[in-house]
N, C-alpha and C positions, 0 to 999 in steps of 0.2 A: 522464560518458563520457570529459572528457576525462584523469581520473587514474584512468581505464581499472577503477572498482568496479562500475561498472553499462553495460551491454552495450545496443547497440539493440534486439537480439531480447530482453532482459529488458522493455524499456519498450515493447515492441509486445502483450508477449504478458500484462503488466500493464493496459493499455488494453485489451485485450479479454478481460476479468475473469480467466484464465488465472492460477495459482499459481504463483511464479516457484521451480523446485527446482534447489539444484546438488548439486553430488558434493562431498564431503570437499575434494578438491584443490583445485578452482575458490575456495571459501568461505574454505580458507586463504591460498589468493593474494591474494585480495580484501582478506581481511584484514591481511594484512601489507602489501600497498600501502598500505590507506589508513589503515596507523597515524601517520601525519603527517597525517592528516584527520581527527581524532576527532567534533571538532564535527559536519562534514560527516556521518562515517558514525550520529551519537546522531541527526541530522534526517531520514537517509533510513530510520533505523529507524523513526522515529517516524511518516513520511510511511507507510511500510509498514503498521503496527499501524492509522492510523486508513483506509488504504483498506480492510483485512479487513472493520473497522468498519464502514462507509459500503457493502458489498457486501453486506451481511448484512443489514444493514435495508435494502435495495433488495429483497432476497428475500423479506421482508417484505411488500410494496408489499399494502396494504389490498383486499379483495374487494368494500369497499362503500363510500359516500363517506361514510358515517355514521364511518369511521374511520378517514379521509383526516384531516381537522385534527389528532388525536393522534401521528400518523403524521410530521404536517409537522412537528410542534414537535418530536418527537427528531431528525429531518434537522437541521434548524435549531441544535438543542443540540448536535449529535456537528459541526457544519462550524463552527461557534463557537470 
């Protein structure tokens, strides 16, 4: 937030499983701020990719406990 790439209402609307979308403009500015941030922006991409991850198999969540334990081991492998 504070080299102004990611916005409080992006990180609210991330916490509550919400898809964060910009416009063209916005994603260019972003982008060119944090082209002195490469590292920073490869880690919040990658923070990004695995919450889609980690949201998708919550969606998942088993209807029976018989496949609850197969269920835990991919949780387990994907926060690994």
């Amino acid at each position: 937030m504070r080299y102004r790439l990611i916005k409080e209402d992006d990180v609210l609307k991330a916490s509550m499983g919400e898809d964060i979308r910009l416009n063209v403009t916005d994603k260019t500015r972003r982008i060119f701020t944090g082209l002195g941030k490469l590292s920073f922006l490869r880690a919040l991409y990658d923070m990004a990719k695995t919450a889609k991850k980690v949201k998708a198999l919550y969606r998942q969540y088993p209807g029976s406990y018989k496949d609850l334990p197969d269920w835990k081991v991919q949780v387990l492998d994907l926060l690994r």
